[in-house]
MIROSE-675596 format. One record per residue (C-alpha): x negated, y negated, z. Coordinates in steps of 0.5 Angstrom, whole numbers, padded with zeros to 4 digits, always signed. Each point is the difference from the previous one (the first is absolute). Layout:
! residues N
XYZ;...
This chain:
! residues 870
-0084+0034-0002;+0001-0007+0003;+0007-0004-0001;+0001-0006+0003;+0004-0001+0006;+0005-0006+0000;+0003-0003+0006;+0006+0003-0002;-0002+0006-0001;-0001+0000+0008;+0004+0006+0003;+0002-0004+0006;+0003-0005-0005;+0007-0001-0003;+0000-0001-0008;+0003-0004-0004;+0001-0003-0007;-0004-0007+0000;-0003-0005-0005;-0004-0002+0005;-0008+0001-0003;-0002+0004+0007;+0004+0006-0003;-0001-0001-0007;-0004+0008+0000;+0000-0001-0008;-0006-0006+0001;-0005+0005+0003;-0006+0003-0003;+0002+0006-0004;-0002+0006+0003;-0005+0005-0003;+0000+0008+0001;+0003+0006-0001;+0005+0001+0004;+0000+0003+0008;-0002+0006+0003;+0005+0004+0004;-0004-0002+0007;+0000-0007-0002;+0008+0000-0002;+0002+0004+0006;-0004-0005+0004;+0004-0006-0003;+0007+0004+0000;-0001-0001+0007;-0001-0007+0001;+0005-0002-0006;+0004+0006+0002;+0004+0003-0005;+0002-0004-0008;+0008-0002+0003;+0004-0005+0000;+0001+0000+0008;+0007+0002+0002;+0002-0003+0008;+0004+0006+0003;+0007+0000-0001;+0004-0002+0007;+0004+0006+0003;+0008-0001-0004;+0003+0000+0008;-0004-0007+0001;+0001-0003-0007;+0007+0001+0002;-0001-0003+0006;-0003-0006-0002;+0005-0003-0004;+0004-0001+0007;-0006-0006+0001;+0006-0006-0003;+0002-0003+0007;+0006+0000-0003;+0001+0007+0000;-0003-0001+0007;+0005-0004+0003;+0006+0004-0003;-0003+0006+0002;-0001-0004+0008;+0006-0003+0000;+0004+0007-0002;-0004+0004+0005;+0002-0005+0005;+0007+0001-0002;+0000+0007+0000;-0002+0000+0008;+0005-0005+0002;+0005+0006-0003;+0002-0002-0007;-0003+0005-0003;+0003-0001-0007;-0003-0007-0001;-0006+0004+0001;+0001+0005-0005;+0003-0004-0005;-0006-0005+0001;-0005+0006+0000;+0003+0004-0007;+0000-0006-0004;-0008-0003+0002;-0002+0007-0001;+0003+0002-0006;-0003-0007-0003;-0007+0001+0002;+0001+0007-0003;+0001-0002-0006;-0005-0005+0000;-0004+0006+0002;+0001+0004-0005;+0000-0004-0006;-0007-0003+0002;-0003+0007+0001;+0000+0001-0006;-0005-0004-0003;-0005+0002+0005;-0004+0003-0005;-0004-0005-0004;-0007+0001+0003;+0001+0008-0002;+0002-0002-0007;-0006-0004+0000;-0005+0005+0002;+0003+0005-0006;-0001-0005-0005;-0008+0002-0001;-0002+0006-0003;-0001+0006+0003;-0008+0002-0002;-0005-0004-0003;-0007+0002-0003;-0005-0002+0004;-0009+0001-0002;-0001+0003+0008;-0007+0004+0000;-0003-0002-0006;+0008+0004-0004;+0005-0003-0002;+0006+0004+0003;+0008-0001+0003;+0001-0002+0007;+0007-0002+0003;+0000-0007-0001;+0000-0001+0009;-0007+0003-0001;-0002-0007-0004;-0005-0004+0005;-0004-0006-0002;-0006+0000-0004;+0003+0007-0003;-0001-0001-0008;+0007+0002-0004;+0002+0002-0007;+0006-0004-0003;+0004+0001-0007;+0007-0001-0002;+0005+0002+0003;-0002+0000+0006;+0001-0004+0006;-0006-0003+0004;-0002+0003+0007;-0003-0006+0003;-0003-0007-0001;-0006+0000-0004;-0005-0003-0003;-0001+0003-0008;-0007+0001-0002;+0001+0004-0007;+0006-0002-0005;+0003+0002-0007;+0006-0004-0002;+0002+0001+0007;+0007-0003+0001;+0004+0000+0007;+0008-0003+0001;-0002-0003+0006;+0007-0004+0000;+0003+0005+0006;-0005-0005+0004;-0001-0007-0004;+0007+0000-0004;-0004+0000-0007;+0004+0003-0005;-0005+0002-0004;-0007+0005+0000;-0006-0003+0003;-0006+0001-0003;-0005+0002+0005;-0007+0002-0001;-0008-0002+0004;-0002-0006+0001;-0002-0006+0005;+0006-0005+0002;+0000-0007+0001;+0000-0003+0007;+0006-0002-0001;+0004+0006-0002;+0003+0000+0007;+0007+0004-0003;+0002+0007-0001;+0002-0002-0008;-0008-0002-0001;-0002+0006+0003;-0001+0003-0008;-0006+0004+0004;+0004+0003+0004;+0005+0005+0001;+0006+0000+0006;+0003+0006+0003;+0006+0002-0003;+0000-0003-0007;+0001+0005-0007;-0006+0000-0004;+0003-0002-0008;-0005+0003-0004;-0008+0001+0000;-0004+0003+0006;-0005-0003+0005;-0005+0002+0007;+0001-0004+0006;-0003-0001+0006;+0006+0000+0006;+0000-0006+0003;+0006+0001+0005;+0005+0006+0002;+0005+0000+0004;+0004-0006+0005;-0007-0004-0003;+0003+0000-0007;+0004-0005-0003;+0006+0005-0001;-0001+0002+0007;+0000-0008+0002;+0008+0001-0003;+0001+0006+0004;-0002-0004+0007;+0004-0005-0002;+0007+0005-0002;-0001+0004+0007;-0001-0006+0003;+0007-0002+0004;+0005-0005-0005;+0001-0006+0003;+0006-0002+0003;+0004-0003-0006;+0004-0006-0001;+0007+0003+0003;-0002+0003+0005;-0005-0005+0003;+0007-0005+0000;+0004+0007+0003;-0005+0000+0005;+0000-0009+0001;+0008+0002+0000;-0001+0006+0005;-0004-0005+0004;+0006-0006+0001;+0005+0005+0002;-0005+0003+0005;-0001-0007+0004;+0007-0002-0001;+0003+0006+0004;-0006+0001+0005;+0002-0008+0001;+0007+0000+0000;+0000+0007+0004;-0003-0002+0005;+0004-0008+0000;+0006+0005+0001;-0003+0004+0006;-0002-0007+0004;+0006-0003-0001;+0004+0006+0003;-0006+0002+0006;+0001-0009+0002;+0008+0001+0000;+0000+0007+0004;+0004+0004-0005;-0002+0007+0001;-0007+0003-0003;+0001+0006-0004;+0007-0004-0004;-0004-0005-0001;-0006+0004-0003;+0005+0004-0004;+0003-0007-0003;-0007-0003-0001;-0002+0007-0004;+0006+0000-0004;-0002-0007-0002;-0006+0002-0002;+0003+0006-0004;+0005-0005-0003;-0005-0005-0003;-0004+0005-0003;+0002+0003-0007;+0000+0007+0001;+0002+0001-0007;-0006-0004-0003;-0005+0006-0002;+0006+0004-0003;+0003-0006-0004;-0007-0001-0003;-0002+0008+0000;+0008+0001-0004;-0001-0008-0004;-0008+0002-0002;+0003+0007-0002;+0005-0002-0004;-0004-0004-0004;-0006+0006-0001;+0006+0003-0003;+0004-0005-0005;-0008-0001-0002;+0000+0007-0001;+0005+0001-0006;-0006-0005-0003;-0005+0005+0000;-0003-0004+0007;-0002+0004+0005;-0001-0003+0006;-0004+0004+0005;-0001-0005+0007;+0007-0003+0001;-0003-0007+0003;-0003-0002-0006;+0008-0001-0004;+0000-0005+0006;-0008-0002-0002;+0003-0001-0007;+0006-0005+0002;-0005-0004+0004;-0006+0000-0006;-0002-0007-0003;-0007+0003-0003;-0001+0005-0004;-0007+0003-0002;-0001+0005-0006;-0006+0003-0002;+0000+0000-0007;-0002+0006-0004;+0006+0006+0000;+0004-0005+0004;+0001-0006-0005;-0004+0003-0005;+0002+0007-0004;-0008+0002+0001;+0000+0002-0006;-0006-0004-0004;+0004-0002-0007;-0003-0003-0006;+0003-0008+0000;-0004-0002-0007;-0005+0001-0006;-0003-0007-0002;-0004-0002-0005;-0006-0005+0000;+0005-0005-0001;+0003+0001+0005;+0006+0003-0004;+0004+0007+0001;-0004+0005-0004;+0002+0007-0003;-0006+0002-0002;-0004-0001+0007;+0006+0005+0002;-0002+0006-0005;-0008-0002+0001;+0002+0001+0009;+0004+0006-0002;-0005+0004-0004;-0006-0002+0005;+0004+0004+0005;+0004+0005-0003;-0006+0003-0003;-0004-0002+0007;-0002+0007+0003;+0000+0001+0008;+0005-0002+0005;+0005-0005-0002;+0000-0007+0003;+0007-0004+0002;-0002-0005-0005;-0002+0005-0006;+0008+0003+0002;+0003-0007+0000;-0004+0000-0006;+0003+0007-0003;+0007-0002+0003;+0001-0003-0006;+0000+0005-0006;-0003-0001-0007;-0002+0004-0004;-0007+0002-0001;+0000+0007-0004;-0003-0003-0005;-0006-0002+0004;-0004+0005+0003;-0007+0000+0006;-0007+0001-0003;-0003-0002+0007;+0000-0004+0005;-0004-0004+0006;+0004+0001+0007;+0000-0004+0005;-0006-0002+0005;+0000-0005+0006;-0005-0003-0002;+0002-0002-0008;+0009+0000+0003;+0001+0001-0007;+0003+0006-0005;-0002+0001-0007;+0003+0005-0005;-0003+0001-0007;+0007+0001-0004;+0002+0002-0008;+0004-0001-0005;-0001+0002-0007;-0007-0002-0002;+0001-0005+0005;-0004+0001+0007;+0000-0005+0006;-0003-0001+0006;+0006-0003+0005;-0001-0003+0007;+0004-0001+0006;-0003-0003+0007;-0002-0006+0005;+0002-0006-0003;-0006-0004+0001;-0005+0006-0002;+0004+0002-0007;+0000-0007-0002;-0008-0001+0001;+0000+0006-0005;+0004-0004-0006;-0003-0006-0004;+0006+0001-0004;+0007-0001+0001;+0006+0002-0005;+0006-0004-0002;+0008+0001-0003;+0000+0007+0002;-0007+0002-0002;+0001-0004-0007;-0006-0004+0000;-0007+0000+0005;-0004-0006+0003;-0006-0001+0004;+0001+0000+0007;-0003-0007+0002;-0002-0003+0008;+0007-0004-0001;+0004+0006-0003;-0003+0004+0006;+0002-0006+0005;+0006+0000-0002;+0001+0009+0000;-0002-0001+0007;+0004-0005+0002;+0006+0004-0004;-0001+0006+0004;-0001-0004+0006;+0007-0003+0000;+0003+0007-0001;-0003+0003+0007;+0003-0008+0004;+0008+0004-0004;-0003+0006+0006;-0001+0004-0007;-0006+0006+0001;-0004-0001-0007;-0004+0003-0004;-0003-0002-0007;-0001+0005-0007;-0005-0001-0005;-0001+0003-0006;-0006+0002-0006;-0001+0004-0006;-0005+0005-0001;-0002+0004-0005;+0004+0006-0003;-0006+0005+0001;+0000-0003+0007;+0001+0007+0004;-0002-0001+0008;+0002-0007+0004;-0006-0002+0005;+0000-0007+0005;-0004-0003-0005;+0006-0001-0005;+0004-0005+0004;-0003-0005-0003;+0001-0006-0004;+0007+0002+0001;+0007-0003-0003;+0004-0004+0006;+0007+0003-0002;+0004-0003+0006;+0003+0002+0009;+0003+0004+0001;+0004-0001+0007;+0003+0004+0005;+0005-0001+0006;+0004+0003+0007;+0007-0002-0003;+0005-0002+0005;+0006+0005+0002;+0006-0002-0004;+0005-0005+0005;-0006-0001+0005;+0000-0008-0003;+0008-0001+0001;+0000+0004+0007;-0006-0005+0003;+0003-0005-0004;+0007+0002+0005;-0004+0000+0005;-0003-0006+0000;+0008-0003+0000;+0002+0004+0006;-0006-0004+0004;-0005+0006+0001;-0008-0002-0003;-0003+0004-0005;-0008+0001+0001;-0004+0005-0004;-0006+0003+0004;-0004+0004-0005;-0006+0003-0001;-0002-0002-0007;-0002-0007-0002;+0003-0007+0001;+0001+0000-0008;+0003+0006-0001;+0005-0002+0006;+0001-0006-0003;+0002+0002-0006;+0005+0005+0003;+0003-0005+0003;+0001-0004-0006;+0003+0006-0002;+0005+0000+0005;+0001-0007+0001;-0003+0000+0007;-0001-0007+0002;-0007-0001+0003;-0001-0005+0004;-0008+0003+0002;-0005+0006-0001;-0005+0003+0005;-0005+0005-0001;-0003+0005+0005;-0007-0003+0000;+0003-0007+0002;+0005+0005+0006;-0006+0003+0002;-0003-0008+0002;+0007-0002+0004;+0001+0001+0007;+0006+0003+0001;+0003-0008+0002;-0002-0003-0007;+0003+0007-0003;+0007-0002+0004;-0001-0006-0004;-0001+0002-0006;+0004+0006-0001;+0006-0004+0001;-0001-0003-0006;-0003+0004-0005;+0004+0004-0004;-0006+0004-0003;-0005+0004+0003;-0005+0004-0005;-0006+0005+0002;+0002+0001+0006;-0001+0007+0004;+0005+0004+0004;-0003-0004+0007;+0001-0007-0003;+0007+0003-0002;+0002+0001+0006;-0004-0006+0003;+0005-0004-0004;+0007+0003+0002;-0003-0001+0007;-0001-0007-0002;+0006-0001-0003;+0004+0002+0006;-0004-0004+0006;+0003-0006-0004;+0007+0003+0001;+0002+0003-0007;+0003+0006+0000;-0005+0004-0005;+0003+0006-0004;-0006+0003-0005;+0002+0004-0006;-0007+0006-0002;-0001+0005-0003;-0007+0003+0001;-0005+0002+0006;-0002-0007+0000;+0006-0003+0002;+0002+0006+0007;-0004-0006+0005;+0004-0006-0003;+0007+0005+0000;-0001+0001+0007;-0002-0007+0001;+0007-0003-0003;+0006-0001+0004;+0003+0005-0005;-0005+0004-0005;+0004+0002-0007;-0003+0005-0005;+0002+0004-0007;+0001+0007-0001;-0005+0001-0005;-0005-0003+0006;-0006+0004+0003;+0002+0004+0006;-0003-0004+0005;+0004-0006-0002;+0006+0003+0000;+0000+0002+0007;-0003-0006+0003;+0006-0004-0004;+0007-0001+0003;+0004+0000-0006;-0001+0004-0007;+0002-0002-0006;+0002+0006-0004;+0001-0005-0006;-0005-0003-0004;+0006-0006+0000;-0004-0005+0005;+0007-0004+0000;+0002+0004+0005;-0005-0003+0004;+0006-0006+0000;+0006+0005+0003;-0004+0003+0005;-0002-0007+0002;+0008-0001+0000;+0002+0005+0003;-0005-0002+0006;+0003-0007+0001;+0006+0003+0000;-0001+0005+0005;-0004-0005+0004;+0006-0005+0000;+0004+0006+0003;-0004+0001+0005;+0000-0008+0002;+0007+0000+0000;+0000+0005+0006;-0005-0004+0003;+0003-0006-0001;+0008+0002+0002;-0003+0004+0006;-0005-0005+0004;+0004-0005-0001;+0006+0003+0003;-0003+0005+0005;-0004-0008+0002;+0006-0002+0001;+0004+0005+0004;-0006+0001+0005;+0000-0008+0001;+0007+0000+0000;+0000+0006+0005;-0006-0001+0005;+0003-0008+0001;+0006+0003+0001;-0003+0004+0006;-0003-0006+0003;+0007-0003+0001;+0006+0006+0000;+0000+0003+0007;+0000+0007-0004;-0003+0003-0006;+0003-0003-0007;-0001+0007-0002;-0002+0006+0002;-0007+0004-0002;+0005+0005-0003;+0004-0005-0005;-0006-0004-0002;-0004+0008-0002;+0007+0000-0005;+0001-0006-0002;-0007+0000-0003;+0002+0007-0003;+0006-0002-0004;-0004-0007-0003;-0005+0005-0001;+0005+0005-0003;+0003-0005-0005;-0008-0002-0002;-0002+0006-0001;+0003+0000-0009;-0005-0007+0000;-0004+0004-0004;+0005+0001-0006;+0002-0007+0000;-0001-0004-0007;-0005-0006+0000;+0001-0007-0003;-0003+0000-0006;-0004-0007+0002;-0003+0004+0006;-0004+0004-0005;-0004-0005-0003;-0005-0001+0005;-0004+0005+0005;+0003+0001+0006;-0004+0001+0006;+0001+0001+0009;+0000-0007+0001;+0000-0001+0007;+0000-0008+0000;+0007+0001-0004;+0003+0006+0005;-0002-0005+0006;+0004-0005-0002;+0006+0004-0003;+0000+0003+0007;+0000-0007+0004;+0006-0004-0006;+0004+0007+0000;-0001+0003+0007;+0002-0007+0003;+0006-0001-0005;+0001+0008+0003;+0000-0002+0007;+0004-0007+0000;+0005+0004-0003;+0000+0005+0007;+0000-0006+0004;+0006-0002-0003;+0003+0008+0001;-0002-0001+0007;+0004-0006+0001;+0007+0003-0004;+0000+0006+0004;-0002-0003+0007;+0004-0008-0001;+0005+0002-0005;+0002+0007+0001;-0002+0001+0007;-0004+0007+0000;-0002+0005+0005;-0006+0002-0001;+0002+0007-0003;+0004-0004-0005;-0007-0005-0001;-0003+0006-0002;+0004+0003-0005;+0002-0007-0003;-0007-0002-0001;-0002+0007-0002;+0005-0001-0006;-0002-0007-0003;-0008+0002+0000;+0001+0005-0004;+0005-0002-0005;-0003-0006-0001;-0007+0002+0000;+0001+0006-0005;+0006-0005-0004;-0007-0005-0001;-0003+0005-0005;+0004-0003-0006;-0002-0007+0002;-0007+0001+0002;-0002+0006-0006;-0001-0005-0005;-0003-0008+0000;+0006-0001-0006;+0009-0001+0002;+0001+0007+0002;+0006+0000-0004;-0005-0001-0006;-0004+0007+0002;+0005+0006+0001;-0004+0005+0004;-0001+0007+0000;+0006+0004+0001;-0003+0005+0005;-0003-0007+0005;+0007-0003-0001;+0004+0006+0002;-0005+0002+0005;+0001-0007+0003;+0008+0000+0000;+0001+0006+0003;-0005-0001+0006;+0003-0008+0001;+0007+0005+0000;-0003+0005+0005;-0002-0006+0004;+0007-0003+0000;+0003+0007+0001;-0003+0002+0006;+0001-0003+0006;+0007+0004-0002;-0002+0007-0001;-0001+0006+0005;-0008-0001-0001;+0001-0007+0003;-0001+0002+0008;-0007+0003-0002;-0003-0006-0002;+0004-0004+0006;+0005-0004-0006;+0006-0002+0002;+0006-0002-0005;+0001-0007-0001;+0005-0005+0000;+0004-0003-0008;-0002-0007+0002;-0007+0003+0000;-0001+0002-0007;+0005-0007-0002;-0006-0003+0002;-0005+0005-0002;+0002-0002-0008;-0001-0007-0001;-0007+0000+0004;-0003+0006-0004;+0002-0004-0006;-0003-0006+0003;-0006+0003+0001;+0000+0003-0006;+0000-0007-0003;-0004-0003+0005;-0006+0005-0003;+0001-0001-0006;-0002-0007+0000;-0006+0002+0006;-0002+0004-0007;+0000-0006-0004;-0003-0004+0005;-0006+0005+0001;-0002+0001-0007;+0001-0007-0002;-0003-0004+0006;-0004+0004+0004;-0004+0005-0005;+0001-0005-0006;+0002+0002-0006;-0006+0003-0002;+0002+0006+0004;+0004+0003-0006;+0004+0004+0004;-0003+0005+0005;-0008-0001+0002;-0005+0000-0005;-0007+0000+0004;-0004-0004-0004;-0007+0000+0000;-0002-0006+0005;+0005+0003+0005;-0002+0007+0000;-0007-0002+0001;+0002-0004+0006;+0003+0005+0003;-0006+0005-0001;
């Protein structure tokens, strides 16, 4: 037996879901024969390999964890502490390496777990198939399959390849694992259109993975294995994420502080090499600076913030599995969902039964129920919409019936009651009502003949409900006579038009008011479903969901990836697309500088949950989607969307205050310091009492987690901007270092210090007013107005007392302090006070003048200016 080989079925190629026409399989000739023989399948299994979704191996743990040292930050810190513990300091090492490590560990730990989706994936397909090998049909491990091998499916199976269907009876699949349809696909033989280019038109078609409904079928196996459309997601599951949002603008962060130290470190080493000081001072001096200016504590402030807030998520029943995703989720401005399962309860209900008149009908509710209560075989999601409704037949009983079949789409039962006897036909819009020339009115009161204008008008009735999103199906009606004992096809005819009976995938209750919340904390919805733009769209109107343009995935398959970034933008709907377009949208939307959340459910959407800058799932979704996500709901409550959302922004504004208060306060005291060593005829510190300066601010930051956050700084995302960290640095940093200057003339003009003395004066009045700042800087309101956490305010108080304290302990000729005259501290009151004041106004200033008032508080990275950036 012959099959025909499609380029994509090339061993050497890498398989992947498109709708492009050189891949639709399903429009070749059908295949003819009786199956393979053992020499011939054995041929194929060796050049097709064996029908598995290919997994790539696992690296080995110790190089996973050593993967996560690639941040530059984490180099720089771990560099700068090596440096120090070689120079003699060997507890500035210890401290730096214990908190990088125990960072990384974390993040470590907490990624490895949801390494596993391609294994889920693989055992989402049954185990054994019944195959026709040697002219026998017999059952073979479903990784024994090879294309051109002929295969037998009924329900409840899952089918073990893609394949081409050459047999069916009242054969029905759910293929929406793959499409996101909500309902069972008829499938049966038949020759395509050139133009049925997508996997949902495929109706001759079965793929990997997919549940059949009810019915059985042959099929010829097309492709196995990576090949498959299933084995597409697969790849595109093992496949490396890419670098998300957060950790792309960490990485840009990183990068800034690198060149800053490289540059200042080596302004340091020149100036003092010019000036003949000694070599190994000054190197020690300019590694202390370099260590100065680094946020040591970065990777612990964002690993306690991001845990933090997986934990308060927690108590609302939302797991979060990858701690960079809570910082994703403050920084989202875009969020898409699949529909089915997601904002959908996938669970197909009756919306309405409608007369000819277009009015709601109780008669064409009995007539649909009877059809399917006494309809044998395998319930459809449609007859059990229809039952779900309870009336009372008991009076009624079955005398016979018609099944179903592809080619007629249609059920008819022959039903009595009393001496009444009736045929009642349920089915395909179109091919029941070209059975009727009659059509009933006022409940079955009075009949007329079914007219071209009445026909026109049923038509476009039924029309207008499938545009409401609403699957249709029409019921008929006839008498028959009392001795009328059997039910034949040619008994559908001049049939009584009873009236619709309409079916819809409801939305989940709050999903309307939680997109609607959304919507209003400036994050934009789009839906990226596998069903049509009708259903979509009247989802949408359900929901409330303005939508400002809609793209099917045949219009996606003919843009390039430039015209898709134009478009997606500004699209809110996104109907008939496959796992890959999913995928290919979220990518676009990100090359434009969106952060791009993605809320699914199914197999289809593990390529767009790896793709999005943070994948968010249900708990009720399929195994592989779960894994793949980020975060899991475990409620149904969508609202709850909003919360983690929230709870993102407010550990993303944490996480900027460290940065904001360190850069710029480290900045300043290095300019300050490295100017002062140009000129002073001594170092203005000491290596030593730079390392404990650093310490302590650090120590007094270290509660920046548990600090409250404004509530205006929540209402919009939050991002890493670094064109806003940049300028704060330069206002704030330069403010710092004037102030230095100015310590730097009372200790040598006013107070005449020696150079002990200097040092211990300077060392006091960095640190005081560098942690007293905190209460200005961490918010953009008065900070009177915003009280701040009890643990940051005490932390800060108490390290502002060590700092006056001790120059007058025994530990201070450790650190080479030295007590400090009164007049000293006289001073020491107002100009802290004055700096306080003076920073106040620099904050108003920066916000109003040199971000605009648009900043609305901390950055928000806008779309523009993180494409820009990228």
């Amino acid at each position: 037996m012959h099959v025909p080989r499609p380029a994509r079925l090339r061993p050497s190629s890498r398989a992947s879901v498109s709708t492009s026409p050189e891949h639709s399989w399903w429009l070749a000739p059908a295949p003819a024969g009786n199956g393979l023989d053992s020499d011939e399948a054995a041929r194929r299994r060796t050049q097709f390999g064996p029908n598995e979704v290919a997994t790539t191996k696992p690296r080995a743990l110790v190089w996973q964890f050593l993967l996560h040292f690639r941040n530059p930050l984490v180099a720089i810190l771990l560099a700068a502490s090596l440096v120090s513990a070689l120079a003699g300091n060997v507890g500035d090492f210890a401290i730096i390496a214990v908190l990088v490590l125990a960072s990384v560990a974390l993040d470590f730990a907490l990624e490895h777990r949801a390494s596993h989706a391609a294994h889920r994936l693989r055992a989402s397909m049954d185990l054994r198939a019944t195959v026709e090998r040697d002219g026998s049909a017999r059952e073979l491990a479903v990784a024994e399959l090879v294309p051109g091998d002929l295969i037998r499916l009924s329900a409840g199976q899952r089918v073990p390849a893609d394949a081409r269907v050459t047999q069916a009876r009242d054969f029905f699949v759910n293929q929406g694992l793959l499409t996101g349809e909500s309902v069972p696909v008829e499938k049966a033989p038949a020759v395509l259109a050139n133009d049925a280019i997508e996997l949902q038109q495929a109706t001759n078609a079965v793929f990997m993975g997919c549940q059949v409904v009810s019915g059985s079928a042959r099929a010829v196996v097309v492709a196995t294995g990576g090949a498959t459309a299933l084995g597409a997601i697969a790849h595109e599951v093992q496949a490396e994420a890419p670098p998300t949002a957060f950790e792309v603008d960490l990485h840009r962060f990183s990068l800034l502080l690198m060149r800053l130290t490289l540059l200042l470190v080596l302004f340091v080493l020149l100036a003092n090499v010019v000036l003949m000081r000694p070599l190994l001072e000054s190197f020690l001096f300019a590694v202390a600076l370099a260590v100065g200016l680094t946020p040591e504590l970065l990777p612990m402030v964002v690993s306690v913030t991001l845990a933090r807030a997986a934990l308060r998520l927690a108590r609302r029943r939302v797991i979060v599995k990858r701690l960079a995703a809570v910082q994703n989720l403050g920084a989202m401005d875009v969020l898409c969902t699949d529909k089915t399962g997601t904002l959908t309860e996938a669970r197909i209900t009756l919306e309405r039964c409608v007369g000819g008149d277009g009015a709601e009908s109780a008669r064409v509710l009995l007539l649909a129920h009877l059809n399917s209560v006494f309809e044998s075989g395998l319930k459809s999601p449609l007859d059990e919409a229809i039952l779900a409704r309870p009336l009372d037949a008991s009076d009624w009983s079955k005398i016979d019936e018609v099944p179903f079949d592809f080619e007629r789409r249609r059920v008819s039962v022959l039903v009595a009651r009393g001496n009444d006897r009736w045929l009642i036909v349920k089915g395909a819009s179109d091919d029941v009502l070209a059975l009727c020339d009659h059509v009933e009115h006022d409940e079955g009161r009075t009949v007329s003949a079914l007219d071209d204008a009445a026909r026109r008008r049923l038509r476009a009735s039924c029309r207008a409900l499938e545009s409401e999103g609403l699957r249709v199906l029409a019921v008929a009606w006839r008498e028959v006579p009392a001795d009328h004992g059997h039910a034949t096809v040619g008994d559908e005819s001049n049939l009584v038009f009873a009236g619709f009976a309409a079916f819809i995938d409801p939305p989940k209750p709050g999903a309307a008011e939680a997109l609607n919340v959304l919507a209003r904390s400036g994050v934009k919805v789009k839906v990226v479903s596998g069903d049509s733009e009708l259903v979509a769209l009247h989802l949408a109107r359900q929901l409330n969901l303005r939508v400002a343009g809609v793209l099917t995935g045949r219009e996606i398959a003919a843009l390039d990836d430039g015209a898709l970034r134009a478009h997606a933008a500004r699209t809110t709907i996104f109907a008939r697309v496959n796992p890959s377009q999913k995928a290919r949208i979220i990518r676009a939307l990100r090359h434009r500088g969106h952060v791009v959340g993605y809320l699914g459910d199914g197999v289809n959407d593990a390529p767009p949950l790896r793709a999005a800058d943070v994948g968010l799932s249900v708990d009720s979704a399929v195994d592989v989607a779960r894994e793949c996500a980020d975060i899991v709901l475990l409620g149904h409550d969508l609202t709850v969307v909003h919360e983690a959302v929230i709870e993102g922004r407010r550990s993303c504004v944490n996480v900027l205050k460290y940065v904001m208060m360190g850069t710029s306060s480290n900045l300043g005291n290095m300019l300050s310091m490295a100017g002062a060593a140009l000129v002073l005829p001594f170092l203005p510190l000491l290596p030593v009492q730079i390392l404990l300066n650093n310490l302590l601010y650090d120590l007094s930051q270290s509660t920046i987690p548990l600090d409250r956050v404004d509530v205006r700084e929540l209402r919009r995302p939050r991002a890493l901007d670094l064109r806003f960290i940049r300028r704060y640095m330069l206002v704030f940093g330069t403010l710092s270092s004037v102030f230095d200057a100015l310590t730097f003339w009372l200790l040598l003009a006013v107070l005449h210090a020696n150079e002990a003395q200097f040092r211990s004066g300077w060392f006091v009045e960095s640190l005081v007013t560098q942690v007293l700042v905190v209460f200005v800087i961490r918010t953009r309101g008065v900070p009177w107005a915003s009280r701040p956490a009890a643990a940051l305010a005490a932390a800060s108080l108490a390290v502002a007392g060590v700092a006056l304290a001790l120059p007058f302990t025994p530990l201070a000729p450790l650190v080479h302090l030295v007590p400090l005259p009164a007049a000293f501290y006289a001073w020491l009151a107002p100009l802290v006070a004055l700096y306080l004041a003076l920073a106040e106004l620099a904050k108003r200033f920066f916000y109003r003048h040199v971000m605009g008032p648009s900043s609305n508080g901390h950055p928000v990275a806008s779309a523009g200016r993180r494409a820009r950036r990228g």
